[in-house]
C-alpha positions in Angstrom: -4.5 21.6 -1.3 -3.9 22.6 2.5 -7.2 21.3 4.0 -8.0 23.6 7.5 -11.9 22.1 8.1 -12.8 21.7 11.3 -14.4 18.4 10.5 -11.4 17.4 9.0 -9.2 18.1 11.8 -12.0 16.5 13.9 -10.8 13.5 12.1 -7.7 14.0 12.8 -7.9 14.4 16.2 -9.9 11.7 16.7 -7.5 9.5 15.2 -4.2 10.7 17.8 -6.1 10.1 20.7 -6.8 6.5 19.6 -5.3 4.1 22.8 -2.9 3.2 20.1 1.0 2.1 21.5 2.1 5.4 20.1 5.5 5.1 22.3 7.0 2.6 19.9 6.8 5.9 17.2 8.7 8.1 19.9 12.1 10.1 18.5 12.1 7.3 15.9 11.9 8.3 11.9 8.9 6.6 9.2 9.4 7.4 5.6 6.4 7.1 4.0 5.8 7.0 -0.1 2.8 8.7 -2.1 3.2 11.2 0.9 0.5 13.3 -1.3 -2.0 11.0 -1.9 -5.3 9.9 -0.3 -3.6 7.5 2.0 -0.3 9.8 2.6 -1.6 13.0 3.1 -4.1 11.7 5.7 -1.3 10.0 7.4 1.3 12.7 7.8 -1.4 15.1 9.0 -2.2 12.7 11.7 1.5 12.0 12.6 2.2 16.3 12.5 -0.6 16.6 14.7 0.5 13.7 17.1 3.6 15.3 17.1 2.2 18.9 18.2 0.0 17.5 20.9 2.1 14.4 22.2 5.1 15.9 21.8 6.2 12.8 20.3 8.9 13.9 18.0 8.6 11.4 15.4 10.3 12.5 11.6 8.4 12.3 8.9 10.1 11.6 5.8 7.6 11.6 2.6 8.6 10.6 -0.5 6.6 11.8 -3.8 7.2 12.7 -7.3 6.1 16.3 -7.0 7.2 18.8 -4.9 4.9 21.8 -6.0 2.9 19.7 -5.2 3.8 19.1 -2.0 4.4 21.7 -1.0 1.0 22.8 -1.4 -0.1 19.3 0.2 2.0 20.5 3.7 2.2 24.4 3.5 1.2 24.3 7.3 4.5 22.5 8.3 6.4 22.0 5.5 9.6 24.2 7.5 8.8 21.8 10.5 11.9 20.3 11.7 10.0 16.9 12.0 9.0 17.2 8.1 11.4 16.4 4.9 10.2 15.6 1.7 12.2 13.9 -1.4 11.2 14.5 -4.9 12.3 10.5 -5.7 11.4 8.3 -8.1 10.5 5.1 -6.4 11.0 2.9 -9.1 14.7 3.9 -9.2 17.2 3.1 -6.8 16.7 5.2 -3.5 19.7 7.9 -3.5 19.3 8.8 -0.1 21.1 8.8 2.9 19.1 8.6 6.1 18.3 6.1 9.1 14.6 5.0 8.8 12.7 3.4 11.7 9.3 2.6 9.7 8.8 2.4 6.3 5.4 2.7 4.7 4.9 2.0 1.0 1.4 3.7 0.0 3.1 4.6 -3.3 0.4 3.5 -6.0 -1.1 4.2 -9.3 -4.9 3.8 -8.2 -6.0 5.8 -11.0 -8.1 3.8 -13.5 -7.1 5.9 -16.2 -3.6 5.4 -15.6 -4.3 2.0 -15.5 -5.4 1.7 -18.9 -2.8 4.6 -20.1 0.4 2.8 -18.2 -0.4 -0.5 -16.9 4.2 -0.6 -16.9 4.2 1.7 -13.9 1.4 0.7 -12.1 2.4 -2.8 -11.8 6.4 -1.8 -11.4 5.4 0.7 -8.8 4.1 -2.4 -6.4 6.7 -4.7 -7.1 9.8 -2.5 -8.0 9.4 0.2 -6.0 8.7 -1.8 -2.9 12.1 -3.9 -3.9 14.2 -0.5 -4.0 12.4 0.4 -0.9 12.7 -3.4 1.2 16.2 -3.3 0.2 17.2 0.1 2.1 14.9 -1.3 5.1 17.6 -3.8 5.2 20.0 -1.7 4.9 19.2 1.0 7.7 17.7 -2.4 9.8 14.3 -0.7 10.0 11.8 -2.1 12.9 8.9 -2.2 10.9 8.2 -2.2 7.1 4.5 -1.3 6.2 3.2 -2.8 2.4 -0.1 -1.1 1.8 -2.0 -3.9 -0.4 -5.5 -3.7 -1.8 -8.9 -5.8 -1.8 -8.4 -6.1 -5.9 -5.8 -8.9 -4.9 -8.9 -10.8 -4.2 -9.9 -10.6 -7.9 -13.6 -11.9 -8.4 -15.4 -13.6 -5.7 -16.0 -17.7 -6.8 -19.2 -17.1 -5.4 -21.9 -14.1 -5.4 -22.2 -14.3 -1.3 -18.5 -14.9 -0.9 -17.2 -12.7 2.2 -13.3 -11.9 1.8 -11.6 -12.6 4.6 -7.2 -12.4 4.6 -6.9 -16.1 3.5 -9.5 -15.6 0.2 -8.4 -16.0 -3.2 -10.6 -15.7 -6.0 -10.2 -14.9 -9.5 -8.1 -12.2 -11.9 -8.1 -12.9 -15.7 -4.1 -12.0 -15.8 -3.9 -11.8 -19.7 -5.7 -8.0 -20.2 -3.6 -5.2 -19.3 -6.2 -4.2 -16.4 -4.7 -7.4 -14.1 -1.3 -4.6 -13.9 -2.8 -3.2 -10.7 -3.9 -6.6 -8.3 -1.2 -8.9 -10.0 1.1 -6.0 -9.2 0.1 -6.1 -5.5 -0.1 -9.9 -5.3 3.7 -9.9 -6.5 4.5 -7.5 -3.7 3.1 -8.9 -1.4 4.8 -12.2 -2.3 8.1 -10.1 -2.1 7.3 -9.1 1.1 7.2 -12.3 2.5 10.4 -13.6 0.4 12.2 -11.1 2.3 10.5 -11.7 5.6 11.8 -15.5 5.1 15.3 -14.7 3.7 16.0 -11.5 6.1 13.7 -12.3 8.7 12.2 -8.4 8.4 9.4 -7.7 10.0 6.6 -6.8 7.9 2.7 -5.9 8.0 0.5 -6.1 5.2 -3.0 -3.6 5.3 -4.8 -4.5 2.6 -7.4 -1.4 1.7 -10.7 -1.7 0.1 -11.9 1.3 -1.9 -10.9 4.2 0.1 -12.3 7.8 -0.4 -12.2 11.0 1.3 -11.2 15.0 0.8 -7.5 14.1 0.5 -8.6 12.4 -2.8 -6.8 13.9 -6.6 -9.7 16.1 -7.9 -9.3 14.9 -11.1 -9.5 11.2 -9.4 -10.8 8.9 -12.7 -12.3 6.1 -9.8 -15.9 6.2 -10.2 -16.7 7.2 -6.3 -14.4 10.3 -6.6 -16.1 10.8 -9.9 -19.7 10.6 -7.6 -17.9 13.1 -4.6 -16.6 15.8 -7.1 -20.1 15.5 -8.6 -21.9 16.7 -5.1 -19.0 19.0 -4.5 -20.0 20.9 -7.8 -23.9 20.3 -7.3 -24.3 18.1 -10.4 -26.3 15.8 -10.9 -24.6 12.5 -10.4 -23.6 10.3 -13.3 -23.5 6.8 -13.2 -21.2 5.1 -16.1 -22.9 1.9 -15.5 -25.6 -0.2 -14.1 -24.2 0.4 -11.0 -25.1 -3.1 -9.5 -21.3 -3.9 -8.4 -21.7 -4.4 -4.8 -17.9 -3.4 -2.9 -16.8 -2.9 0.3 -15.5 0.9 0.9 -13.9 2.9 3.4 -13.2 6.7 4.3 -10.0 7.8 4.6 -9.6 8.7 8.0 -10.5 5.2 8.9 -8.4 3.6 6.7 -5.2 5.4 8.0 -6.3 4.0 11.4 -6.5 0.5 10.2 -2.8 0.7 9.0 -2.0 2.4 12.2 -3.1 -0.5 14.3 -1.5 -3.3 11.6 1.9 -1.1 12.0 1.6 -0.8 15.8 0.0 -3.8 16.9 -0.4 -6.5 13.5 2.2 -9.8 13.7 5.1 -10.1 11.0 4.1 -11.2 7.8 -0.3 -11.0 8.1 -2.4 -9.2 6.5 -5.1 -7.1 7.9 -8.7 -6.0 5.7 -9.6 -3.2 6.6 -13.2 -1.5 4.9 -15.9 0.0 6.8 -17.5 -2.2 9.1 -21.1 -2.0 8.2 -20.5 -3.7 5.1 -20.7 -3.5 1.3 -22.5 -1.0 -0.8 -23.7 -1.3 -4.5 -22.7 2.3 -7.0 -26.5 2.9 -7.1 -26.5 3.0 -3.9 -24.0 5.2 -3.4 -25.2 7.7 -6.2 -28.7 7.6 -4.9 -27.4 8.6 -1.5 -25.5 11.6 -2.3 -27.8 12.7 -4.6 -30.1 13.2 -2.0 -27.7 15.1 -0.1 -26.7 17.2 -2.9 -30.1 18.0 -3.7 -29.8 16.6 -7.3 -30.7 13.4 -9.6 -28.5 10.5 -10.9 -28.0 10.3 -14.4 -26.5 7.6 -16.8 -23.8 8.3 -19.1 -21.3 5.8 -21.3 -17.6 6.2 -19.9 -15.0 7.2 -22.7 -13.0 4.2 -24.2 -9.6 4.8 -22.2 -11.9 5.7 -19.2 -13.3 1.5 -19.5 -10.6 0.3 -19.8 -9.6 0.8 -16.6 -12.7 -0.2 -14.8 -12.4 -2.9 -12.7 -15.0 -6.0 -13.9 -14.9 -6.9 -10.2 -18.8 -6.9 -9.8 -18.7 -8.6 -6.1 -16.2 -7.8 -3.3 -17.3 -8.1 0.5 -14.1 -7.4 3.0 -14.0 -9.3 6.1 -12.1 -7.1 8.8 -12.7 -9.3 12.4 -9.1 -9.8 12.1 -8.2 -6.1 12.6 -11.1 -5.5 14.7 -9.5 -8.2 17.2 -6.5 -5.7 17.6 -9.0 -3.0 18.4 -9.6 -1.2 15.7 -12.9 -0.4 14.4 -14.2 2.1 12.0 -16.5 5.7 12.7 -17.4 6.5 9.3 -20.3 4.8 7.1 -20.6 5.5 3.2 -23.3 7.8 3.7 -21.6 9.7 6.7 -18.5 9.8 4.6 -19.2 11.0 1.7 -21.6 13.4 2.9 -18.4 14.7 5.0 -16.2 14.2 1.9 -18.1 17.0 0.3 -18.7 19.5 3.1 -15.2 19.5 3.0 -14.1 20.0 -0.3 -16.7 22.4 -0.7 -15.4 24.2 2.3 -11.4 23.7 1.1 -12.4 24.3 -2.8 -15.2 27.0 -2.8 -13.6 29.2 0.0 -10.9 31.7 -1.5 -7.4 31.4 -0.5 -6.9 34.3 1.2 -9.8 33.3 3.6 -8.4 29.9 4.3 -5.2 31.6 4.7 -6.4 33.8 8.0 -7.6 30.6 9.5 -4.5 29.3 10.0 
């Protein structure tokens, strides 16, 4: 899915003219993994476009599994000279032979079905795939190696009015298949720094909250994408639970930002929260809100069994992000403003033929 919205590329503009030390990118190469995922496509359509404004000729090199699939993802460029993508399996050895400037590892299953279906890959996929990965950093001598990590290393907060900042740790029941995805991330991120303090590479660490936004899988299993495609069909919006979790959340265009600055400006071996800034939200919440927009009611439904088992039984998580915000960054979107956009989007991108997208290229 080529996205061509103008308030999508509003976004993305936005984001390349952020006073951001873009030089240190210049004529230099980033590979980046799950290149058609939320976090990937977002990201190489923001490089592309810095690249077509700037002039700054940096090569993107995006690694996924699929490349019908991408090839769809990055129709608008994909015979750029500054674009390559690899059909590789991360959790093999990397066959490849190219020199890499940046590495960025958004490679992830964040899928909760796929959590429940194959908890193997989604915890190998963190801690394999970045070895494969940190290993040919070392071996090309890369400048900078990127780990993306995620607020679910934070497990459970001890305490209901507990605020997350980089240094929390609270708790994950490690003996249910579900602990595949944070344990995963906590063992990369613990490889990370193993080879920071055996290789001395120099390494960032983003962790994400719950990110969301048009460059989302359609057939996303997380319950927010669940809430978006919802609007975007003008259903009512079902609620599998409750809906009294209370998370912090961010839209995707400001999450790419956020690992922007930690690449460009973080220090070796920190991580860096980054979640909207105007705080948490509860599901309700969140349903109520954009069934108002969509002009429909929420409704409550049970989830399938496979479907629960990948829920997370995180009920609190509240990201602190005044570390990032002290190297500059901050965030535009709100849940309500982003999901709102979120749909106008995929409403535009889904609903319009394409033939019609086609002639707005």
């Amino acid at each position: 899915m080529y996205i061509t919205s103008k308030l999508y590329n509003d976004d993305i503009i936005r984001a390349i003219n952020l006073s951001l030390p873009w030089g240190k990118l210049a004529n230099k190469s980033i590979l980046i993994t799950g290149a058609s995922g939320l976090i990937g496509t977002f990201l190489i359509d923001t490089l592309m476009q810095k690249n077509a404004f700037d002039n700054l000729n940096v090569k993107v090199i995006a690694l996924g599994r699929n490349d019908d699939k991408a090839r769809e993802r990055f129709s608008g460029y994909w015979e750029n000279e500054n674009f390559s993508f690899l059909a590789t399996d991360i959790n093999k050895p990397l066959s490849i032979n190219l020199h890499v400037d940046y590495f960025i590892h958004a490679a992830s299953n964040t899928h909760p079905k796929l959590y429940a279906s194959d908890p193997i890959v989604s915890l190998m996929t963190n801690v394999l795939g970045a070895y494969h990965l940190l290993n040919y950093a070392l071996k090309t001598k890369a400048e900078r190696f990127v780990y993306i990590s995620s607020v679910e290393i934070y497990g459970e907060a001890l305490n209901k009015d507990d605020l997350f900042d980089e240094k929390y740790c609270g708790y994950i029941d490690c003996n249910q298949h579900r602990a595949a995805y944070p344990e995963g991330k906590r063992a990369g991120e613990a490889l990370c720094n193993a080879f920071i303090e055996r290789y001395g590479m120099d390494i960032v660490l983003p962790r994400l909250s719950r990110v969301y936004g048009p460059t989302m899988r359609l057939d996303d299993s997380k319950a927010m994408s669940q809430f978006i495609m919802n609007g975007v069909r003008g259903e009512d919006i079902v609620l599998k639970s409750k809906g009294e979790q209370l998370y912090s959340y961010c839209y995707v265009a400001d999450a790419v930002t956020g690992i922007l600055y930690a690449m460009l400006s973080g220090k070796c071996g920190e991580a860096y929260n980054i979640a909207d800034m105007d705080g948490a939200i509860t599901l309700k919440e969140i349903t109520e809100n954009i069934a108002e927009f969509a002009g429909r009611k929420v409704v409550f439904d049970l989830p399938q069994k496979e479907e629960a088992a990948g829920f997370s039984k995180v009920t609190t998580c509240v990201m602190d992000t005044e570390k990032l915000q002290k190297l500059g960054w901050r965030s535009y979107d709100d849940v309500k403003s982003g999901t709102e956009k979120t749909i106008e989007i995929l409403r535009e991108t889904i609903l319009i033929p394409a033939v019609t997208r086609d002639s707005l290229l």
